[in-house]
Structure formats: C-alpha cells, structure tokens
N, C-alpha and C positions, 0 to 999 in steps of 0.2 A: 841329194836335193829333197825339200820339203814333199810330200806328199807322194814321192817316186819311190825312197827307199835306198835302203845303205846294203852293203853284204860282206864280211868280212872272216879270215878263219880263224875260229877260236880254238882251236888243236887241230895237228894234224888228223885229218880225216873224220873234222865235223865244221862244218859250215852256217854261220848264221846270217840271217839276212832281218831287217827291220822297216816297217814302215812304218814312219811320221802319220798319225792322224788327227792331230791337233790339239788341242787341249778339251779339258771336261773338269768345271767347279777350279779351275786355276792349277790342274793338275796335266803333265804331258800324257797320251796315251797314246801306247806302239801296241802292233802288232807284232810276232818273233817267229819265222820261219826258219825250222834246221834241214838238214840235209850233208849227206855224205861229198855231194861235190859242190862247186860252187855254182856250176851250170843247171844242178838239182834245185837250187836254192832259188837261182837265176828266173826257172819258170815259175816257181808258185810267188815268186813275189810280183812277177808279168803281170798273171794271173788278177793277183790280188790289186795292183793299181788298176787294171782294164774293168774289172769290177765296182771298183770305187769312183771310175772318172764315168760310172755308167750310172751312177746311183744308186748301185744295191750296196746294201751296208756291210762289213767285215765284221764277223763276229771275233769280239777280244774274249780272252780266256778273263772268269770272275771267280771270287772266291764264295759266289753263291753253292751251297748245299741244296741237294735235292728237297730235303725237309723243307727250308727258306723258302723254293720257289713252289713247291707241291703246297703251303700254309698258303700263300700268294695267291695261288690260282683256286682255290678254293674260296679267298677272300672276293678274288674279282668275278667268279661266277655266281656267289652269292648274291650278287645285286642285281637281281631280279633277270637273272637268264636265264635261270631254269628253276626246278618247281619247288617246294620245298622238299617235299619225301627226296626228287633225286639227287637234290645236296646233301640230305642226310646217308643217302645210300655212298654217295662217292666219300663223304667226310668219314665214313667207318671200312671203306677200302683203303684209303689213305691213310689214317691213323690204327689198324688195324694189320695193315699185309704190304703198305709199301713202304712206311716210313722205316717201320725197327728192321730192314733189310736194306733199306737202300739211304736211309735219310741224312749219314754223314759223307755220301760220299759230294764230291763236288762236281753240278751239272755237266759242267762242261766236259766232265771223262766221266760219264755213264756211256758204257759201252754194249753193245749189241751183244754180247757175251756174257757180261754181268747180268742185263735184265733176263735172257734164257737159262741162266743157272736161276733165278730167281723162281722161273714159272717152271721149271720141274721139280725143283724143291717145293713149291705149294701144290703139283701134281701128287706128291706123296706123303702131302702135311696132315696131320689127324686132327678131324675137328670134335674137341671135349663135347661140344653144344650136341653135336645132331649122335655122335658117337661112331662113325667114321671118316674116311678119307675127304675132301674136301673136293666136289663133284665138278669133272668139267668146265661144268657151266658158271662156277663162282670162279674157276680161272681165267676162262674168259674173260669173264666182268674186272679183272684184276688187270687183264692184259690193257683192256678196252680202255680204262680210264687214264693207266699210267701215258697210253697211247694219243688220249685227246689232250691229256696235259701236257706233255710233250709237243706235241704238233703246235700248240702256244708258246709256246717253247720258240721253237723255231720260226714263226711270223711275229716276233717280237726280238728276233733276230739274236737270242741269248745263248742259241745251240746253230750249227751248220745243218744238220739234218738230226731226227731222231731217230734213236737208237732202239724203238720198242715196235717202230713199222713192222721187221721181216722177222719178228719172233715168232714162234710155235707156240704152239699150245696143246692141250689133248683133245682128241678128237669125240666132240658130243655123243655119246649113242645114238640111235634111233630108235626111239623110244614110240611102238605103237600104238595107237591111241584105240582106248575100247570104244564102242558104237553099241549102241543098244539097237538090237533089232526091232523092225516093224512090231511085232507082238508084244515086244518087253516095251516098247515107248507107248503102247494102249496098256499095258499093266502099269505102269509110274500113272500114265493118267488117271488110269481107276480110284488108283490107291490115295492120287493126292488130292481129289476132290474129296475127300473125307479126312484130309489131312487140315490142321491149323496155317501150314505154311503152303498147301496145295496150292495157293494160287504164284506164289515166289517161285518153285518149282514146275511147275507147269507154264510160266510166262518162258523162263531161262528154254527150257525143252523144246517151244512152238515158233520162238523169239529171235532168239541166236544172237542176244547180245554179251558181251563182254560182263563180268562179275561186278567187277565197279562200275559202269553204267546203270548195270539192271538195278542193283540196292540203291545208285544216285537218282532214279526216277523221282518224279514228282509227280501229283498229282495233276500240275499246271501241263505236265508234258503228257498226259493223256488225253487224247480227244477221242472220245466215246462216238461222238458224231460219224466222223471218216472213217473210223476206225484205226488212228495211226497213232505210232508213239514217237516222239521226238527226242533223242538225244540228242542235250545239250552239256551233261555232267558227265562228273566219275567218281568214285569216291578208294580216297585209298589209305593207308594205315602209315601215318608220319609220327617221329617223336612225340609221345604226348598225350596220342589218342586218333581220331580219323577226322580227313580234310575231304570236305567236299568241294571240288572245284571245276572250271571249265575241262572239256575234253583236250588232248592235245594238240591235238591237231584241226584245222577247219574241217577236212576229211571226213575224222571223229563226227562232229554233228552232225546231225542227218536224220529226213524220217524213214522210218518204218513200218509195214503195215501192219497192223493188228489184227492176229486169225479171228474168225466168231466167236471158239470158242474161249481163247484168253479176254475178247473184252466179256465174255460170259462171267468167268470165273473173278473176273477184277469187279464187274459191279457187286458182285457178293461178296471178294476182299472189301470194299468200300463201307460196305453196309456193316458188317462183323468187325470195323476196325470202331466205327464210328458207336457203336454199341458198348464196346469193351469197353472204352472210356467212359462212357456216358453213365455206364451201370458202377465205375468206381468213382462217379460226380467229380468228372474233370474234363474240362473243355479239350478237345484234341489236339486244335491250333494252340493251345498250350502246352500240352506236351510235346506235339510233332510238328516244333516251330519250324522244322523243314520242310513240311507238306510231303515228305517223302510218305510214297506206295506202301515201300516196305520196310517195316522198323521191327524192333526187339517188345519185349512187355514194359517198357519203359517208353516208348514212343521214340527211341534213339535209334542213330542209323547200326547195322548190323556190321560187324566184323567179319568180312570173308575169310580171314586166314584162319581162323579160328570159330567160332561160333557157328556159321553159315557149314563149315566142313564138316563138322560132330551132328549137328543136327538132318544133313543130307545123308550122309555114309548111315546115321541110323534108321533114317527114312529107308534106305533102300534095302537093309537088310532086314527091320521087319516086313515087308514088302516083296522079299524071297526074290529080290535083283541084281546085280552083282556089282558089287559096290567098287 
C-alpha cells in the first residue's frame, strides 16, 4: 500500500523492505530498508511510516558528496550570517583539511569512524608553514566546523544524525598564562611613558580590554569628561588587509572606566598624534579617516598579529621584562 510500504525476500537470508514516498520533479522516491529477517525489516519500516504519518521527514540516501554539500553550506552561510574574517577562516578549513580527506566521499555514509581516523591523522600532520605538528587547538577548529556543517546537515534533513558529534580530539594543554607582578607592571609604566607607543601599552595594561577593541578605539569612544571608554568596535585581520567592524556580540559593547592615569597619558597621545601630522602638513582627519586612538606612522589602523607583537616583545625586552 502507498505510503505503508512493501517487504519482500531478495535471497535467502536478506530481506528488503520499501516505502512509497511519493514523487519529486515527476520522479518516484523510495526509501530501502535491509535486514537479515523479515520481522527485522518489519520494525524499521513500522518505525519509519509512524514517523512520516507524524511529520518528520525520512531521510533518502543522495548522491551528494561531502565536497557538494561542505561548497553549499559555505555558500549559505556567506549571506550575511556570519562575519567575513569567519567565513574566510572556515572556507580555508574546508578547502584546506576537509575537503582532500573527506570530499568524494558521499554524505550520506560519512561515518563516525571515518571522521576520527580523520582527526588523528591531523593530530600528527606536519605543518610546512609554522614548521611543526599542527597544534591541538587547529584540530579542534577542524572538528568544530566539520561539526556545525554537519549539524545543517541534519535539520535540513540530508543526514539522520551526524557523524562528527562524539569525535575526539587532542586534549589542549594548559597553557599558563605569565602575570606581571605588581613591580614589573610600575616598571612597563615607567618605561612607556617615555615610549612613542606608551600610551597603546599602558591603556591595554590599566584597561583590560581585548586587542581588537583596543586598536578599534576611536576617538568618538573616548569621553575625557566621565572618564570612560566605550566599546563599540573590533578590528581584525580578513583577506586583503584589516576590517573594522561592530563587536560580536551586544555583550561586546559596553563602557568602561577610565583610570586617571590612562585618560592622563591619552590626552598627551592626542596632542603628539595631532603634531606629528601637523609638522609633516597633513590634516589628520585625512589620514586617520577613522578617527582611530591608535594608528601606525601612516595614520592606519595597526596590525596585531604582526606589527603590534614585534613592537611590544621589543618594548619589553629593552625594558629588562619578560617578554
């Protein structure tokens, strides 16, 4: 009967069973349940009508590839769900560590098996770039993406469950984080009032805010009056060069108080930024069309990954601190 399902044996000691689920584009589409008995067969096809007359959907096996649907989901999260940096980070996970492993296989038999041979084999992958093993923590990132794509996967009804949930991974270190003691955070003080960049370093130190908030300051987000600083930004390093854009989260924005002595050290940032232009005859709001705190000798926003790190590590070691 239409919609109930047929069961019949196809050799001794393999049983199939089918359900009718209608047509799609003028095409019939079944479902094919096997099984060693015919009463085996008998429950999952129960199973699978009490499901269907309840309205959850039965997933049909497709000759989609992982690659197919991993290109897909990276097309439909490109529109505007999430940021651009994190589409570029997951589009070089993707094209990078899951497709030349996993991308001919087809969705629907990606097995719980296969993905954890996966992540112990990039537990012990050598990475050319950094010049060792490829850290924990980019496995994770490896797991974690395959893991959200996936999970789309399955609310769009293309997989039954995914296969990359109850994977392992290696266990992160814990990694201790150094602290500058009370003495050494009055010797950074010392040192960076007499530094070009002391007031960027000394805000970060008294502040406590995040790397790409602090370099996304504005001047608009300073209020001298209250004394408080408001993050509203972040800045971070995407294809191309650096974005500055809202926080992620409402959370994210928030004010802050400002100690005496960083708005100390900022009104004399202010006064030394606006000089330095002034004495090469260029308006500032022309070069630091971001009104950003802290910029480079070009009036452009600063690169953390890079520039902000060389120039601190050497702040601290002439400085006799431990970098």
């Amino acid at each position: 009967v239409k919609g109930e399902g047929s069961i019949f044996e196809q050799r001794p000691g393999l049983w199939r069973g089918v359900l009718e689920l209608g047509t799609v584009n003028g095409k019939r589409v079944r479902k094919t349940y096997l099984g060693k008995t015919r009463k085996e067969v008998a429950q999952q096809l129960a199973a699978a009508v009490t499901d269907k007359s309840r309205g959850k959907a039965v997933v049909v096996a497709s000759s989609q590839t992982v690659e197919d649907y991993l290109e897909s989901w990276l097309e439909s999260i490109g529109k505007g769900k999430v940021r651009e940096g994190t589409l570029q980070r997951y589009e070089e996970i993707v094209r990078k560590h899951l497709v030349p492993e996993l991308g001919t296989i087809r969705l629907d038999r990606l097995t719980p098996a296969r993905v954890q041979a996966l992540m112990d084999a990039k537990s012990s992958e050598w990475d050319p770039h950094r010049k060792k093993v490829l850290a924990p923590r980019t496995v994770g990132r490896i797991r974690d993406v395959l893991r959200n794509a996936l999970n789309q996967a399955v609310d769009l009804d293309l997989i039954p469950k995914n296969p990359a949930v109850r994977v392992r991974i290696p266990r992160v270190p814990f990694a201790e984080t150094q602290v500058l003691t009370p003495a050494q955070a009055m010797q950074l003080v010392a040192e960076a009032r007499t530094d070009p960049r002391g007031a960027l370093y000394i805000t970060a130190l008294m502040v406590g805010l995040r790397q790409g908030e602090l370099l996304a300051l504005t001047w608009k987000d300073v209020d001298f009056e209250n004394r408080t600083l408001h993050v509203r930004q972040s800045i971070r390093r995407v294809k191309g060069g650096l974005e500055v854009s809202e926080t992620k989260t409402s959370r994210s924005r928030r004010t802050v108080r400002m100690p005496e002595l960083v708005a100390e050290v900022l009104l004399e940032h202010r006064e030394a930024q606006l000089k330095e232009f002034e004495v090469g005859g260029m308006k500032l709001e022309d070069i630091n069309e971001l009104n950003l705190v802290f910029t480079n000798s070009l009036g452009r926003p600063i690169d953390a990954s890079s520039a902000l790190q060389k120039w601190f590590k050497d702040f601290l070691v002439a400085a006799g601190l431990p970098p």
